[in-house]
C-alpha positions in Angstrom: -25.7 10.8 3.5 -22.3 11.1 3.6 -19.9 7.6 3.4 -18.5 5.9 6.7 -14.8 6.4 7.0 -12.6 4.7 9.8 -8.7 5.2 9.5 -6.3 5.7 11.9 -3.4 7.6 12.7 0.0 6.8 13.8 2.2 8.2 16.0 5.5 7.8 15.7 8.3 8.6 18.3 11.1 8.5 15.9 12.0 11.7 13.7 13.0 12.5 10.0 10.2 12.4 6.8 11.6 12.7 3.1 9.5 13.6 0.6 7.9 10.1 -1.2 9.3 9.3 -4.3 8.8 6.1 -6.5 9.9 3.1 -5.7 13.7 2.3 -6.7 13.6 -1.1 -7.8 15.9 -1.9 -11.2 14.1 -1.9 -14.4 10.6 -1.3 -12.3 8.1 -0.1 -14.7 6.4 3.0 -14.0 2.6 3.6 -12.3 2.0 5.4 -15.7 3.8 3.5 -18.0 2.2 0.1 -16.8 -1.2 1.5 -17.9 -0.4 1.7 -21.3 1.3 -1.8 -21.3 -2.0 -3.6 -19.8 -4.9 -3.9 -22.5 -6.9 -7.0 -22.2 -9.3 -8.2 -24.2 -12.0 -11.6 -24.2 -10.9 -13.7 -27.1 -8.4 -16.4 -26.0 -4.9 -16.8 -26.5 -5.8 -19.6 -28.9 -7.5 -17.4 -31.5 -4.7 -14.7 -31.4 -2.2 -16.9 -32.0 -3.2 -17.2 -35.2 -2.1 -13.5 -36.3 1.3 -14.7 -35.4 0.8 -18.6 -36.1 4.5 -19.2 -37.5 5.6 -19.2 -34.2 2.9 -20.3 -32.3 4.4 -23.5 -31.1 7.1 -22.0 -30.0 5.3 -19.7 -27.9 3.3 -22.2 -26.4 6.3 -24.5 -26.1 7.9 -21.9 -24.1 5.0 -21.2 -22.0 4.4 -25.1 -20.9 7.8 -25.1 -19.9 8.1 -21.5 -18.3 11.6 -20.9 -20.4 11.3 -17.1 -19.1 14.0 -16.3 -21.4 13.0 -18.1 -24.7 9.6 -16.5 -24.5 11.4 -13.0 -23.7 13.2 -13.4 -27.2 10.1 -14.8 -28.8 8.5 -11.8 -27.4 10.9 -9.3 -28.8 10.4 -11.0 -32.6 6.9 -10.8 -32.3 6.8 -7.3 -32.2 8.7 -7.0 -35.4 6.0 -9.2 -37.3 3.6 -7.1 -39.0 0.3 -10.0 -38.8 1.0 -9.9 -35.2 -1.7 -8.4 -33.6 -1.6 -5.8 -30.7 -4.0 -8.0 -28.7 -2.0 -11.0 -29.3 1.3 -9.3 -28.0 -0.5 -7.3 -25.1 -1.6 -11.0 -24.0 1.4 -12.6 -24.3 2.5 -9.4 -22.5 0.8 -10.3 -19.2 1.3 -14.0 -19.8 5.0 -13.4 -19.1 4.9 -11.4 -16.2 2.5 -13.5 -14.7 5.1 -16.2 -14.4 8.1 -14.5 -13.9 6.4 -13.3 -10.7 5.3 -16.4 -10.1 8.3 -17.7 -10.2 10.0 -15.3 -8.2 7.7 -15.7 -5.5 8.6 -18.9 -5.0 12.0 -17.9 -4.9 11.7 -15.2 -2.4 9.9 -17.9 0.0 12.9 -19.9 -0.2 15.0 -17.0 1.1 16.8 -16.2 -3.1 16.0 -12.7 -3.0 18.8 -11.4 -5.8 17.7 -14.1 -7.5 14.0 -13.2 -7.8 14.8 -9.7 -8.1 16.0 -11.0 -11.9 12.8 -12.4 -12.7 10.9 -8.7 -11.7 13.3 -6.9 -14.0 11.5 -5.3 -17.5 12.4 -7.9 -19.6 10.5 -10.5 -17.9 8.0 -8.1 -16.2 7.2 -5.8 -19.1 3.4 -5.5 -17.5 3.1 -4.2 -13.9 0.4 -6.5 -12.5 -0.7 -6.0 -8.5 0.7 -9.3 -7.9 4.8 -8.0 -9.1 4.6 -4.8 -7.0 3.4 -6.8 -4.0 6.4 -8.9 -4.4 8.8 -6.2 -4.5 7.3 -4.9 -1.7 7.8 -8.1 0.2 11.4 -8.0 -1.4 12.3 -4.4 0.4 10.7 -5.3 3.2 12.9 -7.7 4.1 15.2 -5.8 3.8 13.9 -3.2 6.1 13.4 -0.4 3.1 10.1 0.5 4.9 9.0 3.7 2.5 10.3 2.1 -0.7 7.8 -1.2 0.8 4.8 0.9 1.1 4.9 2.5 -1.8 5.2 -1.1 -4.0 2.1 -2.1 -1.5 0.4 1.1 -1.8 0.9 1.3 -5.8 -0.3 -2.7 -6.3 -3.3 -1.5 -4.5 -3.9 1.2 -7.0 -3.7 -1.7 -9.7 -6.1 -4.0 -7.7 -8.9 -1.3 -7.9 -8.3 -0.4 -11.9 -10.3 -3.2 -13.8 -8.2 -2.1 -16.7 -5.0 -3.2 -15.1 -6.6 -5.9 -13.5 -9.6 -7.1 -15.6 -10.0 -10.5 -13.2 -10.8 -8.6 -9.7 -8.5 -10.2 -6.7 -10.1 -12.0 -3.8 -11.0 -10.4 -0.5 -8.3 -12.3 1.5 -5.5 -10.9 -1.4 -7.0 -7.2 -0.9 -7.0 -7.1 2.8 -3.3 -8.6 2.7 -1.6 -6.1 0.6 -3.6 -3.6 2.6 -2.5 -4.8 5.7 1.0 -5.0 4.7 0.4 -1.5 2.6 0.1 -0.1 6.2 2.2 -1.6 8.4 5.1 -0.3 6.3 3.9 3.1 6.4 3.6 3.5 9.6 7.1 2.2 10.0 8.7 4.1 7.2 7.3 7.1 9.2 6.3 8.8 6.4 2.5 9.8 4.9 3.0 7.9 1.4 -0.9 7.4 0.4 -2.1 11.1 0.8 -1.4 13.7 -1.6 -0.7 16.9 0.4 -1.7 19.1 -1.9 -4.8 17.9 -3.1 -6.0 15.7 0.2 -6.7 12.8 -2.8 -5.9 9.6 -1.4 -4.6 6.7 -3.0 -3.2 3.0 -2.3 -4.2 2.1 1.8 -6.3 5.0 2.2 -9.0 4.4 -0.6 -11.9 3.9 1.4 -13.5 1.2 -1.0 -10.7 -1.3 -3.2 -12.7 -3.3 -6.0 -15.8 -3.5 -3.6 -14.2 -4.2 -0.2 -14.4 -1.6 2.3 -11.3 0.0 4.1 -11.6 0.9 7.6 -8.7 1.7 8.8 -6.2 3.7 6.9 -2.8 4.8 9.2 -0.8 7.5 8.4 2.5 8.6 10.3 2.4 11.2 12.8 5.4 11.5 15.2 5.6 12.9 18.8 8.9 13.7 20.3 9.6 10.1 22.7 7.4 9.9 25.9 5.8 13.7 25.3 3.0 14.7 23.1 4.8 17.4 21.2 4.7 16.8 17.2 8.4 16.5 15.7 8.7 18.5 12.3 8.2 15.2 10.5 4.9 15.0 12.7 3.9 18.3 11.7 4.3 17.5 8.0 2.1 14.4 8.2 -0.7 15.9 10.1 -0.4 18.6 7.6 -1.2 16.0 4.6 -4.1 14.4 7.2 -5.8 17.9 7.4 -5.5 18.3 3.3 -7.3 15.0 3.3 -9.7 16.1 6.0 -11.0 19.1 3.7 -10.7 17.0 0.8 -13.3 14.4 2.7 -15.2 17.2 4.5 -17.0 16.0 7.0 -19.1 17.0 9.4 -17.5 15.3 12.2 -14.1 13.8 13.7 -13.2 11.8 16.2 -9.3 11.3 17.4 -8.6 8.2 19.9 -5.3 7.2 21.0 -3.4 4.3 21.5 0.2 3.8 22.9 2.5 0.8 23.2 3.1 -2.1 25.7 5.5 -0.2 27.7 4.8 1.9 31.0 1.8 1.4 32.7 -1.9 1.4 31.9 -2.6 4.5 33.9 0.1 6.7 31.9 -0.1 5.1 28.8 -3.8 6.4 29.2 -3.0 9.8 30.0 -0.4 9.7 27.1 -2.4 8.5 24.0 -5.1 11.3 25.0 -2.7 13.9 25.2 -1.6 12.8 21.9 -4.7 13.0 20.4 -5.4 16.1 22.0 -2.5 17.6 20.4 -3.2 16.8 17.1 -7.0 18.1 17.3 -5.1 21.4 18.2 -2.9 21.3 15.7 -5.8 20.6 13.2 -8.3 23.6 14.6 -4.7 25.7 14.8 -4.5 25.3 10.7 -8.2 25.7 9.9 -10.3 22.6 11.3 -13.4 23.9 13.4 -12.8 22.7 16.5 -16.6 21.7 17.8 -16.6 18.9 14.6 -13.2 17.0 16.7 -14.0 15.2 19.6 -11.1 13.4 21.1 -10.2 10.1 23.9 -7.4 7.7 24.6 -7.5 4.0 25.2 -3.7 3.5 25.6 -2.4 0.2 25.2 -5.5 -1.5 25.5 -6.4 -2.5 21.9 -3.0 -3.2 20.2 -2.8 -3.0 16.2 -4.1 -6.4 14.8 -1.0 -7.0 12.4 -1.0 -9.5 9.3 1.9 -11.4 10.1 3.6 -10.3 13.6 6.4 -12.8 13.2 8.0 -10.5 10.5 8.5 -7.7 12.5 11.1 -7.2 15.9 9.2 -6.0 18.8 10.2 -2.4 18.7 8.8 -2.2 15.6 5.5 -3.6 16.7 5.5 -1.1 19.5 6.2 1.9 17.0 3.4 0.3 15.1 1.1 0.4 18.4 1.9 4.3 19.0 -0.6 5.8 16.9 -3.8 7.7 16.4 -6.9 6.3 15.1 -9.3 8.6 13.7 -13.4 8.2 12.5 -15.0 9.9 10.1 -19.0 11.0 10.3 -19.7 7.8 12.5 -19.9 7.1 16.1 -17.0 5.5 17.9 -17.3 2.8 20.7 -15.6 4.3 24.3 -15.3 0.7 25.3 -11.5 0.8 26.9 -11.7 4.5 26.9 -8.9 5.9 29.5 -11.0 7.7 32.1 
């Protein structure tokens, strides 16, 4: 029996896509590089400190007081001691970034953004936990850097479903945050970030299980010209990456349903989101799709997104958010609010 998949699509009436690219964040540590970096293991910090016990107290002394800088230098000399162990300094490792992004958080809740960006550069960060790339992503987000936002939120997902970056598995609530946030930036960035186009693999907010919790709904971007239901090239692009993922998935059966913002009224908002999801399906069946396994309906502005936080966002960003396409994957889909 295949798995049940619910994501949904967005539909943008803005134009212009760039190709992803990694987020540009000073002295950011690499997806890659961060894998190497994290190696856990179950004896305590106690017991390693003994491979490196002339500056044990030190160490400790600097983590008690959270001198991010002393135990940055301490770090640094403790990787030219030979009876240091690589357990000990991998530890020690994580117990630094853990705090500096501690303390930056605090930091960015108090409005000190350049501030906390210090504390999330390599030398106090040399581990990329979930927790530091969700707090750049809340960084570039305020600052409305939508793509480089999703793809922090999209890559600390990534970490929260690798037990080897993160060995002590993150609550529900903390998943279905980052998620949220993961794709609310994505669809206003505009821009399919969690799909590889090649390859249909998905990643980040379109996983369809993170560390046990399931993920039902999954944006990605797909943009219509303003008020019509013809795909801009950006559109094209991102329903392009949907159908890779679509044949990567291969089901047996699709539904489209579409949604539209607060403004107009309900009978053309109706008439608009199925159009919209109309379109697609063609577009889908037009690249190699079999159109019998699409079915397709609109509910306009009936059901708006359910956003984590709504109070972050203006309220033309919330409507861009609203314009989208939800999709459902081998599963039958309510027509409750259906446009008739």
């Amino acid at each position: 029996m295949k798995p049940i998949i619910t994501c949904f699509v967005a539909a943008f009436l803005v134009s212009g896509c760039n190709t992803p690219v990694k987020p540009s964040v000073r002295n950011a540590v690499p997806p890659d590089e961060s894998k190497s970096l994290v190696r856990m293991t179950t004896q305590s910090t106690a017991s390693f400190s003994m491979a490196c016990n002339n500056y044990a107290t030190q160490v400790n002394r600097a983590k008690k007081s959270k001198n991010l800088d002393k135990l940055s230098q301490l770090l640094k000399t403790l990787k030219r001691q030979s009876d240091c162990s690589q357990a000990y300094l991998n530890t020690l490792e994580r117990e630094l970034s853990e705090i500096a992004t501690q303390k930056a958080s605090v930091l960015v809740k108090q409005g000190e953004v350049k501030q906390a960006e210090k504390w999330l550069e390599y030398q106090y960060t040399p581990v990329n936990l979930w927790s530091t790339q969700a707090l750049r992503g809340d960084i570039a987000a305020k600052g409305k850097q939508w793509k480089t936002a999703a793809e922090f939120y999209n890559h600390a997902l990534d970490l929260m479903d690798s037990p080897t970056a993160t060995p002590t598995k993150p609550s529900h609530a903390e998943i279905k945050k980052v998620h949220s946030l993961a794709t609310e930036t994505q669809l206003l960035a505009g821009q399919l970030i969690a799909i590889n186009g090649r390859s249909g693999e998905s990643s980040g907010a379109m996983r369809g299980i993170i560390r046990g919790v399931e993920i039902r709904e999954r944006p990605i971007p797909v943009q219509f010209v303003f008020g019509k239901t013809a795909l801009t090239e950006a559109g094209k692009d991102s329903a392009n990456k949907l159908l890779s993922f679509f044949q990567n998935q291969n089901p047996t059966r699709i539904t489209l349903i579409g949604y539209s913002d607060r403004i107009g009224s309900d009978a053309t908002n109706c008439i608009l989101s199925r159009g919209r999801a109309l379109v697609l399906k063609d577009y889908l069946v037009e690249q190699g799709c079999i159109e019998t396994d699409i079915i397709t309906m609109g509910k306009g502005k009936r059901q708006p997104l359910e956003l984590y936080d709504p109070s972050i966002y203006t309220q033309d960003e919330i409507d861009q958010m609203n314009r989208r396409v939800e999709f459902a994957i081998d599963r039958d889909v309510s027509y409750t609010n259906q446009c008739l």
